[in-house]
MARTOR-788979 format. One record per residue (C-alpha): x, y, z. Coordinates in pm, whole numbers, padded with zeros to 5 digits, always signed. Layout:
BEGIN
X X Y Y Z Z
...
This chain:
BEGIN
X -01109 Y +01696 Z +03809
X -01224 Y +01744 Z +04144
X -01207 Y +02095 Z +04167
X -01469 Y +02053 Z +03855
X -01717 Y +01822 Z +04043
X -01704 Y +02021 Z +04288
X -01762 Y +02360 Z +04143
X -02076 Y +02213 Z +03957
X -02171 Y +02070 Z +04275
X -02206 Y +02414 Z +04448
X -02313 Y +02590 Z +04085
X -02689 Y +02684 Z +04096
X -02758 Y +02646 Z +03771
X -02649 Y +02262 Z +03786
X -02907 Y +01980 Z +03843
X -02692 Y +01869 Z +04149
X -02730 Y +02186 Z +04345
X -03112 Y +02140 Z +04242
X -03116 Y +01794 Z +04371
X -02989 Y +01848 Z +04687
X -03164 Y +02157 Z +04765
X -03463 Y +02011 Z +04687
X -03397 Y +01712 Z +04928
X -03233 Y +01954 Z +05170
X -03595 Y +02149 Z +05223
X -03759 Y +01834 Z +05240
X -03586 Y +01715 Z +05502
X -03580 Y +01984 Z +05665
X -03986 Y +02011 Z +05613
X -03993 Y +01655 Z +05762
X -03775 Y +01737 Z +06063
X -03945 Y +02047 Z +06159
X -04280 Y +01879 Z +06084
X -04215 Y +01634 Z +06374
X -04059 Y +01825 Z +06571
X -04330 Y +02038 Z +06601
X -04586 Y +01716 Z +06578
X -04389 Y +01581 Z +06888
X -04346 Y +01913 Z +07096
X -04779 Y +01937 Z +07065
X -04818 Y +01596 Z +07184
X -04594 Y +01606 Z +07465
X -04757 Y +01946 Z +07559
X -05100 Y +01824 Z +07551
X -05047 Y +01486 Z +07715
X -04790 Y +01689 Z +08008
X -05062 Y +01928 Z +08027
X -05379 Y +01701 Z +08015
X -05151 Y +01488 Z +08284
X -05133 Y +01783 Z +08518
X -05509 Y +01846 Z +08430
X -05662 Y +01518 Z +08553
X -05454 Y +01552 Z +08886
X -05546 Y +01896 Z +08939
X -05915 Y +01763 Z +08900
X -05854 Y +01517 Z +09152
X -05744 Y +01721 Z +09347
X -06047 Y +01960 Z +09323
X -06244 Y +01677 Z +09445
X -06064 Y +01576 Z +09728
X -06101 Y +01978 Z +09807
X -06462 Y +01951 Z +09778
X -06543 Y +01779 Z +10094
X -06297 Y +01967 Z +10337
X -06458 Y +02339 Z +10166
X -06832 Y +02231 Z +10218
X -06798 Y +02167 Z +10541
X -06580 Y +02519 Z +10630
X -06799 Y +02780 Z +10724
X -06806 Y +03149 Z +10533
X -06601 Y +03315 Z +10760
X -06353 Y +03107 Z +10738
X -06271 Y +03042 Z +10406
X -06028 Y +03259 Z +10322
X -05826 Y +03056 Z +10590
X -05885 Y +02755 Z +10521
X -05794 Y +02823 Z +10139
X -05477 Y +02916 Z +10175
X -05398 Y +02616 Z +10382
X -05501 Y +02383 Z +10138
X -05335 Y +02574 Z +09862
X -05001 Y +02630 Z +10083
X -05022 Y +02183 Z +10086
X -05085 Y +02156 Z +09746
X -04869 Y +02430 Z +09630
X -05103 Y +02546 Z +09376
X -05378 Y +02858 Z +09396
X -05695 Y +02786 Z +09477
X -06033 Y +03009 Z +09409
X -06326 Y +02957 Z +09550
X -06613 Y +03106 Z +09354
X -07027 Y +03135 Z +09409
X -07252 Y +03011 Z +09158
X -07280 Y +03336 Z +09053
X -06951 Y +03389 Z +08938
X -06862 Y +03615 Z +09262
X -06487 Y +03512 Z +09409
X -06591 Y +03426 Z +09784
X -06202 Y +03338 Z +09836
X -05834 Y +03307 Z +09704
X -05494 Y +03167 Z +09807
X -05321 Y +03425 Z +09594
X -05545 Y +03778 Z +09663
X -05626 Y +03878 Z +09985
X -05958 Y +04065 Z +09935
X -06094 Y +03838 Z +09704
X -06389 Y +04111 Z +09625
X -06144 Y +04329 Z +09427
X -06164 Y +04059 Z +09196
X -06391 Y +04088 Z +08848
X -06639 Y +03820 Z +08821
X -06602 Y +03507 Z +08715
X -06902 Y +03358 Z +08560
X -06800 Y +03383 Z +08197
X -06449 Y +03209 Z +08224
X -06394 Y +02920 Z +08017
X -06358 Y +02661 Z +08238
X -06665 Y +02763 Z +08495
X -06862 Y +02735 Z +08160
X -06720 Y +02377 Z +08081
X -06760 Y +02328 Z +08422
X -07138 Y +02405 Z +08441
X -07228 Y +02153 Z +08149
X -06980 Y +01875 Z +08221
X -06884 Y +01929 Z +08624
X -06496 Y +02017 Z +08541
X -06359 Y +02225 Z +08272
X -05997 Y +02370 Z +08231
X -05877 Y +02627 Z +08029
X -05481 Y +02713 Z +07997
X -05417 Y +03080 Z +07898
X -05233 Y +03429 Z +07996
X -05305 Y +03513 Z +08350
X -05321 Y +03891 Z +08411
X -05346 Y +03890 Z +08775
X -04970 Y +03708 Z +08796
X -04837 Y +03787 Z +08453
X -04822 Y +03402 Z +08357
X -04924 Y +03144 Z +08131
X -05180 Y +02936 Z +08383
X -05360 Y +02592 Z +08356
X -05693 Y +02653 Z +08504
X -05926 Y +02353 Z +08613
X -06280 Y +02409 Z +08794
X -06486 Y +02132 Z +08924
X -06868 Y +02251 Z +09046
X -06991 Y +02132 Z +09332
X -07217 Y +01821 Z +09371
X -07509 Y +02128 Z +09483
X -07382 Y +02296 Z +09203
X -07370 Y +02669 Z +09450
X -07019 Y +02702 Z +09406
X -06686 Y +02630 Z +09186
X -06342 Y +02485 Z +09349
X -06031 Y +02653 Z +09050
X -05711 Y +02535 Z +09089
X -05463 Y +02708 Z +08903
X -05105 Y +02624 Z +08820
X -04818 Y +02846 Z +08655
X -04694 Y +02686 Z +08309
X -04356 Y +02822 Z +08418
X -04232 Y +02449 Z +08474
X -04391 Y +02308 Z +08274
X -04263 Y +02578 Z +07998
X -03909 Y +02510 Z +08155
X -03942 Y +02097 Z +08107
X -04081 Y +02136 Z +07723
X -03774 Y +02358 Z +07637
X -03561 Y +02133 Z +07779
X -03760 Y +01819 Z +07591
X -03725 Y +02118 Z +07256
X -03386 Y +02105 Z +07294
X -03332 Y +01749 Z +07304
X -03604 Y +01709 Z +07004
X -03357 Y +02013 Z +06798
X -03067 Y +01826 Z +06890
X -03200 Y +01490 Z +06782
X -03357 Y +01681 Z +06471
X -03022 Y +01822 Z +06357
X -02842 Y +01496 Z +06409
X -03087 Y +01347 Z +06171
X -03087 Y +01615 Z +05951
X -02652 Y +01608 Z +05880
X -02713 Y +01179 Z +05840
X -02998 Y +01278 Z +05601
X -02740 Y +01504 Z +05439
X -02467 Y +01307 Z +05434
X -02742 Y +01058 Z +05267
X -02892 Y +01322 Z +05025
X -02524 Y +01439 Z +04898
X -02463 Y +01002 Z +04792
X -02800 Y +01013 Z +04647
X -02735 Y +01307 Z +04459
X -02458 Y +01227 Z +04308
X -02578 Y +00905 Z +04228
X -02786 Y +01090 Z +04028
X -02614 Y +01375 Z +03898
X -02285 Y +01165 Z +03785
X -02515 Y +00992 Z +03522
X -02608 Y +01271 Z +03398
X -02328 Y +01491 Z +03379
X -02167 Y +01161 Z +03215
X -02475 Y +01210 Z +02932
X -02367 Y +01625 Z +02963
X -02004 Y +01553 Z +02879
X -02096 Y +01342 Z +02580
X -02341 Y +01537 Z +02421
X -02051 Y +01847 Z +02466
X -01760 Y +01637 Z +02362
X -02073 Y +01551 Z +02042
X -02169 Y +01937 Z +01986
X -01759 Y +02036 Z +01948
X -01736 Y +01738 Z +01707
X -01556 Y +01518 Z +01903
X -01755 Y +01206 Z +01771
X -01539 Y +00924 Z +01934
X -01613 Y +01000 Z +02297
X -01835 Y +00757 Z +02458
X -02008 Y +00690 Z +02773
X -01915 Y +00411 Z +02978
X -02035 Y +00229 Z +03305
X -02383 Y +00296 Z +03239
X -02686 Y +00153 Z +03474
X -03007 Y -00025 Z +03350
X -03246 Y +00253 Z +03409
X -03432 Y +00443 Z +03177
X -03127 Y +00685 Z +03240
X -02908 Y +00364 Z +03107
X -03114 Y +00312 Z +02764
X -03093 Y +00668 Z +02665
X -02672 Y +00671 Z +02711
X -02659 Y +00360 Z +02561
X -02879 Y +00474 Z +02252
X -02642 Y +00811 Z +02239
X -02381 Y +00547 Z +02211
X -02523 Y +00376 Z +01907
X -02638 Y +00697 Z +01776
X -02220 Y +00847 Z +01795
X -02132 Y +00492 Z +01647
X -02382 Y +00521 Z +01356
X -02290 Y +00900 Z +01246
X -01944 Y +00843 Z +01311
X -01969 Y +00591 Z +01054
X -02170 Y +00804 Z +00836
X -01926 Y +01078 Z +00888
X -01609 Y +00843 Z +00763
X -01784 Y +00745 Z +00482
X -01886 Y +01077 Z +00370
X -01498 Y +01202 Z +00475
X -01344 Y +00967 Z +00267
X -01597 Y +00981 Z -00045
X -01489 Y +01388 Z -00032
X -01169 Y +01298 Z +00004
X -01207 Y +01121 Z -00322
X -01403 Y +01411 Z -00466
X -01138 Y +01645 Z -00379
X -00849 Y +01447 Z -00473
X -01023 Y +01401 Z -00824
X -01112 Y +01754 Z -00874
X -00786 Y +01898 Z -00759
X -00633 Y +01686 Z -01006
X -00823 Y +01743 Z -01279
X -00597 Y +01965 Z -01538
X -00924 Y +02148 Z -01634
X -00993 Y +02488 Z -01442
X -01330 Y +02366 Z -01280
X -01586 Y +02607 Z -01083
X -01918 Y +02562 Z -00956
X -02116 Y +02855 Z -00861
X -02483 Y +02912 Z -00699
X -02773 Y +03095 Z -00848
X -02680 Y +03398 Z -00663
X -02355 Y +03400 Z -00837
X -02133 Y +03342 Z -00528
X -01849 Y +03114 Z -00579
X -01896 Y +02723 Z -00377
X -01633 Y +02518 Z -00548
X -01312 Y +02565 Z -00760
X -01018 Y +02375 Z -00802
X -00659 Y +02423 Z -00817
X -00574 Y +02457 Z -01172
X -00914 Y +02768 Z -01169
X -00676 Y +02921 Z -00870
X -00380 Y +02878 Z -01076
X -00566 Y +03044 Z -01446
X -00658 Y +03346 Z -01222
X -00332 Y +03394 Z -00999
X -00569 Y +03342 Z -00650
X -00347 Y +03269 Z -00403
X -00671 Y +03179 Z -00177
X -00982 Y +02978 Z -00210
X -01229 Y +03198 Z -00364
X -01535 Y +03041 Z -00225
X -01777 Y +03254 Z -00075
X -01721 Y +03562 Z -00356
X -01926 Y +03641 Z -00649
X -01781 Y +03531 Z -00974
X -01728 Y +03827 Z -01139
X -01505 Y +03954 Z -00900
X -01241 Y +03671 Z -00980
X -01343 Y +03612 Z -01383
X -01262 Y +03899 Z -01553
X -01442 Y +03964 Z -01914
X -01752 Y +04110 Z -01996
X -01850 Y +03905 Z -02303
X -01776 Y +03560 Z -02061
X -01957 Y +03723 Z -01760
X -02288 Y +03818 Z -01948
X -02303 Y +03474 Z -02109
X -02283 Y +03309 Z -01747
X -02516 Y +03555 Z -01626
X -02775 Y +03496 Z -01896
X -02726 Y +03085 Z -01873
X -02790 Y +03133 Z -01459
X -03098 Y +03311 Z -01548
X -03180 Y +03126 Z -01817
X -03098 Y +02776 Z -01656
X -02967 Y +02676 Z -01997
X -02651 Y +02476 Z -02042
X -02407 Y +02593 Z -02287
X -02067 Y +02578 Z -02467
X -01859 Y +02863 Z -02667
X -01511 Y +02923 Z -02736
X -01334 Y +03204 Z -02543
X -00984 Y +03398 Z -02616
X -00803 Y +03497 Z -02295
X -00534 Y +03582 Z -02472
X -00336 Y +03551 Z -02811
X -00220 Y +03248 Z -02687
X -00469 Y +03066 Z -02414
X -00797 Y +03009 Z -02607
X -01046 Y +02782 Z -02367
X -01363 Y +02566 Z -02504
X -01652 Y +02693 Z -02199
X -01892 Y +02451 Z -02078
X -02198 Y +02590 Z -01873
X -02396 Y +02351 Z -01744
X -02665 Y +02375 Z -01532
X -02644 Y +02209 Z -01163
X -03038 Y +02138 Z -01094
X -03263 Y +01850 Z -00865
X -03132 Y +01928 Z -00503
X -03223 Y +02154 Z -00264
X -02864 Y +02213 Z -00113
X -02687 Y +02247 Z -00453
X -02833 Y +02457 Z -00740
X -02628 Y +02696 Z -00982
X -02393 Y +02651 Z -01269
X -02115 Y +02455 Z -01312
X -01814 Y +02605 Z -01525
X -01525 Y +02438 Z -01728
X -01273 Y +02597 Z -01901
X -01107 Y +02342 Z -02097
X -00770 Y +02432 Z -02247
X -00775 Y +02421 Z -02631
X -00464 Y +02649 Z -02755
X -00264 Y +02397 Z -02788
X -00505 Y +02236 Z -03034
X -00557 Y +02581 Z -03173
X -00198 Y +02619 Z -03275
X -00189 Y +02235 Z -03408
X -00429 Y +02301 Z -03654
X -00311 Y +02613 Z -03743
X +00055 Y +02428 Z -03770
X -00134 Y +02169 Z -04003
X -00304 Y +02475 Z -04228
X +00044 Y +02602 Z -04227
X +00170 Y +02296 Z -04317
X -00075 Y +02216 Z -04607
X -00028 Y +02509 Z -04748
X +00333 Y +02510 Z -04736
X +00329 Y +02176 Z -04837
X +00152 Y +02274 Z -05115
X +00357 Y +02529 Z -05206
X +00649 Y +02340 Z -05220
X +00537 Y +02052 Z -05426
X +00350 Y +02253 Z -05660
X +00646 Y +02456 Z -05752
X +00849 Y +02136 Z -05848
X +00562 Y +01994 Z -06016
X +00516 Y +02322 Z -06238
X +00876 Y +02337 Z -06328
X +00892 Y +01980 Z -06409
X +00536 Y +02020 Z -06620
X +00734 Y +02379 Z -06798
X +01023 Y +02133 Z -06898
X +00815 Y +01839 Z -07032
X +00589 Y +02079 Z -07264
X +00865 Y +02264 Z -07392
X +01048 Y +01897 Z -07419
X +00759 Y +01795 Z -07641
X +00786 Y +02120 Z -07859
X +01168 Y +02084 Z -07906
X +01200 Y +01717 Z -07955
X +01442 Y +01772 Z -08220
X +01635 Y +01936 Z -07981
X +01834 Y +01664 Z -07829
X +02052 Y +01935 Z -07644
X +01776 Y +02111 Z -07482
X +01602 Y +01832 Z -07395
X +01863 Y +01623 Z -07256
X +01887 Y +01961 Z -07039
X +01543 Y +01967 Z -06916
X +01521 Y +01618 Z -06853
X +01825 Y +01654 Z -06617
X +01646 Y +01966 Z -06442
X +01332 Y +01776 Z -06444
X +01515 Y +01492 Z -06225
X +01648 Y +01711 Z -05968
X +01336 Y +01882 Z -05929
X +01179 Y +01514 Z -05900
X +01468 Y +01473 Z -05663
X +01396 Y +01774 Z -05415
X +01022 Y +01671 Z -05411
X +01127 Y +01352 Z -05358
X +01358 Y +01510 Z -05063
X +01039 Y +01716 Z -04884
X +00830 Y +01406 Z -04868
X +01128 Y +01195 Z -04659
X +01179 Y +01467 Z -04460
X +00771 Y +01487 Z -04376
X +00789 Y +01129 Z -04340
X +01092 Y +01165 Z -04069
X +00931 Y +01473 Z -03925
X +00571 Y +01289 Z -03911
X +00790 Y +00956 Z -03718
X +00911 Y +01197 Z -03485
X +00577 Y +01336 Z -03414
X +00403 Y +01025 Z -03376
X +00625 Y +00756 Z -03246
X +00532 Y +00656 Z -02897
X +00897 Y +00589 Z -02722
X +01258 Y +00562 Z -02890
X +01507 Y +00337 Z -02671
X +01814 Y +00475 Z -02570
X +02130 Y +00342 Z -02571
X +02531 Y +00423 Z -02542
X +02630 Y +00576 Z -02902
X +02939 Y +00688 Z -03005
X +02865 Y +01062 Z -03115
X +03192 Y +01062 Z -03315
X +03127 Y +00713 Z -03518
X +02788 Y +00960 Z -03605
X +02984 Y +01219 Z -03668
X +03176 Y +01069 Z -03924
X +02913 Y +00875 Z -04080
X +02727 Y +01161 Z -04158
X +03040 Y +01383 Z -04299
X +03053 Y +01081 Z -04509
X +02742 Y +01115 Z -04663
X +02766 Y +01495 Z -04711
X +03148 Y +01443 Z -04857
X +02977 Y +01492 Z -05218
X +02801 Y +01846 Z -05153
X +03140 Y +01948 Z -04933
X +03342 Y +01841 Z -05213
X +03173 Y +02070 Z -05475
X +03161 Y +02410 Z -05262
X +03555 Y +02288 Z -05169
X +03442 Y +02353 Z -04758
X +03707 Y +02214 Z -04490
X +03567 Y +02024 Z -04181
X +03760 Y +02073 Z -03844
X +03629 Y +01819 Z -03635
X +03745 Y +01857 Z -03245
X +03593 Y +01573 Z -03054
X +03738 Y +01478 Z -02704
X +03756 Y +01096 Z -02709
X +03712 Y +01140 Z -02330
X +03325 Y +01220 Z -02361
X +03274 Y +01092 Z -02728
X +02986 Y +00842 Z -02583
X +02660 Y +00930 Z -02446
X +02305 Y +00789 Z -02337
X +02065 Y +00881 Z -02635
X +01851 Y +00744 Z -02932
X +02114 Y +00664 Z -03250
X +01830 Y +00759 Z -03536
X +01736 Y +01104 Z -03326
X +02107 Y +01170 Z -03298
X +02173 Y +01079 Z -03623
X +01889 Y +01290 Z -03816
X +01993 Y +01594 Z -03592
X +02371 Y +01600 Z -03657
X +02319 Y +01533 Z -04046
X +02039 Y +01796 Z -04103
X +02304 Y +02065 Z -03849
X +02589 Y +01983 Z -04079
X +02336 Y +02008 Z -04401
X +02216 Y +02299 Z -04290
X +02581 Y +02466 Z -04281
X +02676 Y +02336 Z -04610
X +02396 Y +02468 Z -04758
X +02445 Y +02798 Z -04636
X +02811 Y +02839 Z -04660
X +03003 Y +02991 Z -04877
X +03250 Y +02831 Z -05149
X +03625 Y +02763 Z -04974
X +03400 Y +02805 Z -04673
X +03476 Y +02589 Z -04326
X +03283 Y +02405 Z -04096
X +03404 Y +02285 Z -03691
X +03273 Y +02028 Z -03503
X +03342 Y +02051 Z -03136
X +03263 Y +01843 Z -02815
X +03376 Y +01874 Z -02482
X +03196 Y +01869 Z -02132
X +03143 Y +02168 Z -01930
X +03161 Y +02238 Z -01588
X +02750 Y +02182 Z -01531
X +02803 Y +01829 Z -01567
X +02687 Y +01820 Z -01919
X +02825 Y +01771 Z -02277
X +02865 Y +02053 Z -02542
X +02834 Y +01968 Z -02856
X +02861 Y +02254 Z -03149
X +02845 Y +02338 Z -03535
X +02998 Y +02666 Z -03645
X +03012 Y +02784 Z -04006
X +03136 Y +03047 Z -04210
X +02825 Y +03088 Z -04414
X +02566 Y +03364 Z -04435
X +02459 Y +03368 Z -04092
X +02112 Y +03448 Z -03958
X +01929 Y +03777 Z -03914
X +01845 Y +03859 Z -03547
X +01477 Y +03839 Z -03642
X +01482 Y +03530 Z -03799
X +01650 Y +03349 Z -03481
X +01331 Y +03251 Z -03316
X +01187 Y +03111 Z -03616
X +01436 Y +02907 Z -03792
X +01328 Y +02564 Z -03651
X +00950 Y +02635 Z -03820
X +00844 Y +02406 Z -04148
X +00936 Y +02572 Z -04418
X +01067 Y +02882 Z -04337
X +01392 Y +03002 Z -04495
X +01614 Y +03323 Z -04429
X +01685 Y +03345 Z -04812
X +01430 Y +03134 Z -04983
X +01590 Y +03161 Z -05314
X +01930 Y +03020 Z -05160
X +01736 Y +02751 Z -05002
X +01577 Y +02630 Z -05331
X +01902 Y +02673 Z -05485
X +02098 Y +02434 Z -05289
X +01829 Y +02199 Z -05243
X +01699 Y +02223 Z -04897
X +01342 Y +02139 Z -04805
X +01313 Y +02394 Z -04539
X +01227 Y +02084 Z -04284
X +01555 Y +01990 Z -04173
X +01558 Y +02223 Z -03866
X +01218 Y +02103 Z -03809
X +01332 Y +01795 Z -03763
X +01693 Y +01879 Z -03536
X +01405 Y +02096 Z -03331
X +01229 Y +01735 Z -03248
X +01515 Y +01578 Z -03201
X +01648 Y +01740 Z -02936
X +01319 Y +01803 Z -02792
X +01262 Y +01401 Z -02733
X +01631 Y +01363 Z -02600
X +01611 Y +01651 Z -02381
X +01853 Y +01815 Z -02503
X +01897 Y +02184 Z -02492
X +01963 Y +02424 Z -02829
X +02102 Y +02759 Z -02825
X +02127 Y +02936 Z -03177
X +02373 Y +03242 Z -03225
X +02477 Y +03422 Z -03517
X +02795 Y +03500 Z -03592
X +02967 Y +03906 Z -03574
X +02935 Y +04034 Z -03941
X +03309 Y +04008 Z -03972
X +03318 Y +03656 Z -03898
X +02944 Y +03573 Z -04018
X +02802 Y +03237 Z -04032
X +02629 Y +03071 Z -03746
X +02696 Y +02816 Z -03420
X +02447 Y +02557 Z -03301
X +02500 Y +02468 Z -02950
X +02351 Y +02130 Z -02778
X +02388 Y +02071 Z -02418
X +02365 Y +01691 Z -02365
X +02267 Y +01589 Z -02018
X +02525 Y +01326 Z -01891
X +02460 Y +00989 Z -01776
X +02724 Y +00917 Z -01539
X +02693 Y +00523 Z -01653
X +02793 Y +00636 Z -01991
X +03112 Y +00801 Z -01901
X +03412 Y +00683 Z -02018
């Protein structure tokens, strides 16, 4: 962490570096600002020191020059200047050099007349003037005082060299001072700027952490500046749409969870035909293995009669509904309805609602009508034959104690198909039947009972092989009673005279109970195995009506077995053998064993 602070300290692009470089030139503005300010005002007051004493001194020269004659001035100079230790210049009051400490022939020299401080000199009685002496190569402080006759100037000149030597030395102490003041200003400047900085890369952090979506970070320890308000308003302002974003989470959630469950394929496309929404069971009707969102929607629905219809109701912003074949068994209902009045969601929304199994339930009920019909209709116009013909013969009594006796077991077999509807239509339409431990052989034997009549009369021999061991089971006694009666119907029906019929249970090694019906009667035709358990339908038809059957009974084993999970397996018999076996694999209730 601070490797980090420190890298943004030294980064250039960070407001910390900005901070203290901008207090860093400040400073060192300030500090050069005075040093400079205090160099030129010890300068000036050194140099306008040395000034009024070398004036002074110009006056105390006065009196001792006046009264030195011509010829001796050169002399006399130099003495005064060897006592004084500065150079002295005597000049006429025309600007001619009559004598100097420094320059023996004092004619060589240029004139003076024009020199700054004989000119200050003239309107004021001294002047000075501090510039580059040519004569000794050397910054010089010049002061000239005219005399009170005002026929010649007294200069005295002095070298700047100490004076240059003291102010480096005073420089030195004023840089040394300067720098000292400028690393405490530092030290300051770098506590100040973080001061400042820390605030705000505190603010920087957050609004990151907020940008990547990490809405629970917040910022903490925050001052009472205007700094303060704004991180404690980004505060409220994560609070409030973190909030907003929970809410929104969870009422998706719920959208999600609803949708996904719906059993209807479900898909919501824009008006540029590119696929927002779909749920799982849309995925699972088109084999997509990936959300399709983001592709058009006639790359995943296949169909050009269903794609120009939603093509035309996107245009057309119409909603819509229209049955649809997939296949010869999936037949859907389509609902197209039009998604409208927001600005971030407009298109079509798309239902396919399953209807084949609907489809084949009414075509089960035309089937069965008809059937029905059939069936009764045919007893009815026998029974109508042998009343008319009755009514012609009544003198007959022979005949018409005949017809009267096939009249009754025609009553009897219509009589037959609407008890088996009626047990067919309870099976169908009963909500729950309780289960409970039977006793498959008491069933057994019950119905063989009940049958002994019809088994009598073709002379068929039972062979009933039931191990006691597994004899009771966990099902419904009315479903288990209907099935094994209409199984053992079935095979006396369709047996032959002196036939046989074996009754077999036994567990196997899946943990479950095999129960089977074999008989040595006609058998059925490979073709016809699929579509023996229909209403109605018959291998022979003309044996069926013969013996009586309804053509429901299989129907109703079908159910049966269907509500007490049990599992049917039909097989005919090899033709030298013929007949047919019924297998049922009862699942096994290990409470029930015994």
């Amino acid at each position: 962490m601070g490797l980090k602070k420190q890298s943004k300290l030294i980064n250039p692009g960070s407001i910390t570096y900005r901070i203290f470089l901008s207090y860093s030139f400040l400073i060192i503005v300030i500090i050069s600002g005075l040093l400079i300010f205090t160099n030129k005002i010890i300068e000036e007051t050194y140099i306008k020191s040395i000034e009024n004493n070398l004036i002074n001194t110009a006056y105390i020269l006065e009196d001792d020059i006046s009264k030195t004659s011509e010829t001796e001035l050169q002399n006399t100079i130099r003495k005064l200047s060897g006592s004084i230790g500065d150079r002295i210049t005597l000049i006429d009051a025309e600007g001619k050099v009559k004598a100097d400490s420094f320059v023996s022939d004092p004619e060589s020299l240029e004139n003076h007349y024009y020199r700054p401080e004989l000119q200050a000199a003239r309107e004021k009685t001294t002047g000075s003037s501090l510039r580059f002496s040519s004569t000794i190569s050397s910054r010089m402080l010049y002061v000239a005082k005219i005399s009170s006759k005002k026929d010649f100037y007294i200069r005295i000149s002095r070298p700047m060299t100490e004076i240059d030597t003291i102010m480096m030395k005073i420089n030195r102490l004023i840089i040394l001072v300067g720098l000292s003041a400028f690393i405490v200003s530092l030290f300051f400047n770098i506590i100040i700027s973080k001061k400042i900085s820390n605030p705000v890369r505190k603010t920087i952090l957050f609004a990151e952490n907020f940008a990547a979506g990490n809405f629970s970070h917040r910022i903490v320890d925050f001052s009472s500046d205007e700094l303060g308000i704004l991180q404690r308003s980004l505060n409220r302002l994560a609070d409030n749409l973190e909030t907003h974003i929970y809410k929104l989470t969870v009422e998706r959630e719920k959208l999600s969870v609803t949708l996904e469950t719906i059993s209807d394929p479900i898909v919501v496309i824009d008006n540029e035909g590119y696929i927002i929404l779909s749920n799982n069971a849309f995925r699972i009707l088109y084999n997509l293995k990936d959300d399709p969102s983001g592709r058009k929607y006639y790359e995943i629905i296949r169909g050009t009669k269903l794609n120009s219809r939603i093509a035309k109701a996107i245009n057309r912003q119409t909603d819509e509904i229209f049955e649809h074949k997939f296949s010869r068994e999936r037949i859907f209902d389509i609902f197209l309805s039009t998604i409208s009045g927001s600005d971030s969601l407009a298109g079509m929304l798309i239902v396919f609602h399953d209807i084949s199994e609907k489809k084949q339930i009414e075509q089960m009920k035309t089937d069965l009508v008809g059937n029905l019909s059939h069936e009764l209709k045919t007893p009815i116009a026998i029974i109508k034959g042998y009343l008319e013909t009755i009514q012609m013969q009544q003198d007959n009594a022979e005949l018409r104690k005949d017809f009267i006796s096939r009249s009754i077991s025609n009553l009897d077999r219509q009589n037959a198909i609407i008890n088996d509807m009626l047990k067919l239509n309870r099976l169908e339409t009963s909500g729950e039947f309780e289960f409970e431990e039977i006793d498959i052989n008491e069933i057994v034997s019950s119905c063989l009972a009940s049958l002994t009549p019809k088994i009598v009369r073709k002379s068929i021999s039972v062979r009933n092989s039931i191990d006691m061991n597994c004899r009771f089971i966990h099902a419904n006694k009315f479903l288990t009673e209907q099935l094994i009666f209409n199984v053992i119907d079935n095979a006396i029906n369709y047996n032959k005279e002196g036939g046989e019929i074996i009754i077999s249970l036994a567990s196997d090694d899946d943990n479950r109970i095999r129960l089977v019906f074999e008989d040595t009667g006609i058998g059925i035709p490979d073709e016809s195995i699929d579509r023996i358990f229909e209403r109605f339908y018959r291998v022979d038809k003309g044996r069926s009506r013969s013996t009586g059957g309804t053509g429901l009974g299989l129907a109703i084993v079908k159910h049966a077995a269907e509500i007490q999970n049990w599992i049917i397996m039909t097989e005919s018999l090899s033709a030298k053998i013929n007949g047919t076996r019924f297998t049922f694999l009862i699942p096994v209730n290990d409470s029930f064993k015994h």
